[in-house]
C-alpha positions as CSV (number, residue, x, y, z in Angstrom):
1,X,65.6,147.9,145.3
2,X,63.8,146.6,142.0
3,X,62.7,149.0,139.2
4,X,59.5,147.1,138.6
5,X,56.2,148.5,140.0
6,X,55.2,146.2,143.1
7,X,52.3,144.0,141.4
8,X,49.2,144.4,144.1
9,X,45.7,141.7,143.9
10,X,42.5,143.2,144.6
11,X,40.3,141.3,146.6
12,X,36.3,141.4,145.5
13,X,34.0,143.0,148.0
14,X,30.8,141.5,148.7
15,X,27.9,142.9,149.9
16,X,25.1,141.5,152.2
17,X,22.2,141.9,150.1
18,X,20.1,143.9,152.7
19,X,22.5,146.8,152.4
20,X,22.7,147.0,148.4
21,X,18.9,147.1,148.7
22,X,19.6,150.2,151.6
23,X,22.0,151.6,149.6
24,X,20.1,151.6,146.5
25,X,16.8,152.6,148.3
26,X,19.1,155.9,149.4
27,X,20.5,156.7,146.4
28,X,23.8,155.8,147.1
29,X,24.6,153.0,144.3
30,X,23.9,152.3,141.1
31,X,24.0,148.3,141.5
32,X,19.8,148.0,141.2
33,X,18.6,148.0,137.5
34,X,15.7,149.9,136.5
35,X,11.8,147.4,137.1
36,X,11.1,146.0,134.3
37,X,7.9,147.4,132.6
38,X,4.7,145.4,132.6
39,X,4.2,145.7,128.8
40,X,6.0,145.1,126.0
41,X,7.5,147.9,124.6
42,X,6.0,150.1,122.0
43,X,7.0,151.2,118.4
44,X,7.3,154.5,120.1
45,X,9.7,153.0,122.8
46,X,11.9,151.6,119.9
47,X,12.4,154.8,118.0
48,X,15.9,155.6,119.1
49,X,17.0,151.7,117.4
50,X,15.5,152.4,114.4
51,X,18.2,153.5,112.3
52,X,21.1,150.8,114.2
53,X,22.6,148.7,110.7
54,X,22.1,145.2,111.1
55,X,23.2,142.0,109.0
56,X,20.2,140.4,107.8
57,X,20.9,136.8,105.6
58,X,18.2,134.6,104.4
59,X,20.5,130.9,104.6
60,X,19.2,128.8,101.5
61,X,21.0,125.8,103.1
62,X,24.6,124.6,103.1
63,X,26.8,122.5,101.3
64,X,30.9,121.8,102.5
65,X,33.4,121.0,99.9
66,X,37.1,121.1,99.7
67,X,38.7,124.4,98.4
68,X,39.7,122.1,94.9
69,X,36.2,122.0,94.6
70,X,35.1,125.6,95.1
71,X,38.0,126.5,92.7
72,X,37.1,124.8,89.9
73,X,33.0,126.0,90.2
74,X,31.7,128.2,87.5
75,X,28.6,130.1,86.3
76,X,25.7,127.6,85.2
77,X,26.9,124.3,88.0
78,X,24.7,123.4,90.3
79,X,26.2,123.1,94.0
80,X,23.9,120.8,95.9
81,X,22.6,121.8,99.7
82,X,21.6,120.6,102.3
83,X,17.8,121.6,102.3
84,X,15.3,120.1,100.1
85,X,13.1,121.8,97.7
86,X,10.0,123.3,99.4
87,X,12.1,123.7,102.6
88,X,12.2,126.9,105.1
89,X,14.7,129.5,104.4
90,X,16.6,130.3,107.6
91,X,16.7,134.1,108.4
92,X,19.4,135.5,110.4
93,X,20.0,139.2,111.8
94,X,23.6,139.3,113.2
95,X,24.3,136.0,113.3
96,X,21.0,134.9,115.4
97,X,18.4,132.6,113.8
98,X,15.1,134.6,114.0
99,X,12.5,133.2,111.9
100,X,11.6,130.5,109.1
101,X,10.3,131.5,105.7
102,X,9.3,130.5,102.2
103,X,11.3,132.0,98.9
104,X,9.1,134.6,96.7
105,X,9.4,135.8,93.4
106,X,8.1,139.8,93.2
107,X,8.7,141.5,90.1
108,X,11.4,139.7,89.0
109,X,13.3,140.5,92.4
110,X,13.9,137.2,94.7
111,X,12.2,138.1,98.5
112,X,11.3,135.9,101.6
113,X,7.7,135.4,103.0
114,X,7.6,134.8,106.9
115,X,5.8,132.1,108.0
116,X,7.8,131.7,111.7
117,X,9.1,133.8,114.0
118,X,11.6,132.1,116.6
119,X,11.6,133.5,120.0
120,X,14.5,132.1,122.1
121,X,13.1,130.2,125.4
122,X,14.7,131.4,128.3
């Protein structure tokens, strides 16, 4: 007799789709999601994500070098992009491109003007 523990494969169970739906009619299973509501959701619906942290970063444009390179930089040189003056800023939150703006200068403090708001097709 072995001392390992006997190594056992579950096998997935399917169910015919009329009897999720008669399950789910009863009460008996929590496989249905929720209808989706007609309207888009409110400021009120949103209230409990209002204080979630996320990353927000306005992307300039991008420039690769080798590490040498980056190394040797220093305050006052001029690292060239890939964007063109005049350009849209990119706007990310977590990661995600969101929308396109223009750079602003408001009381000495560097801010972003949207001009386009991406919504992801799908």
């Amino acid at each position: 007799m072995s001392d390992e523990p006997e190594t056992r494969q579950l096998a997935p169970v399917h169910l015919p789709e009329d009897a999720a739906a008669s399950d789910a009619a009863a009460g008996l299973g929590a496989t249905s999601l929720p209808p989706r509501p007609s309207a888009p959701p409110s400021p009120d619906d949103l209230q409990a994500v209002f204080d979630v942290p996320v990353k927000v970063q306005a992307v300039l444009g991008r420039s690769r070098m080798d590490i040498g390179d980056l190394l040797r930089l220093k305050p006052g040189m001029v690292v060239e992009l890939d964007r063109r003056v005049g350009e849209p800023v990119d706007i990310f939150v977590n990661n995600r491109l969101i929308a396109r703006g223009e750079v602003v200068l408001i009381d000495s403090t560097l801010g972003i003007t949207l001009t386009e708001i991406i919504r992801k097709e799908g």
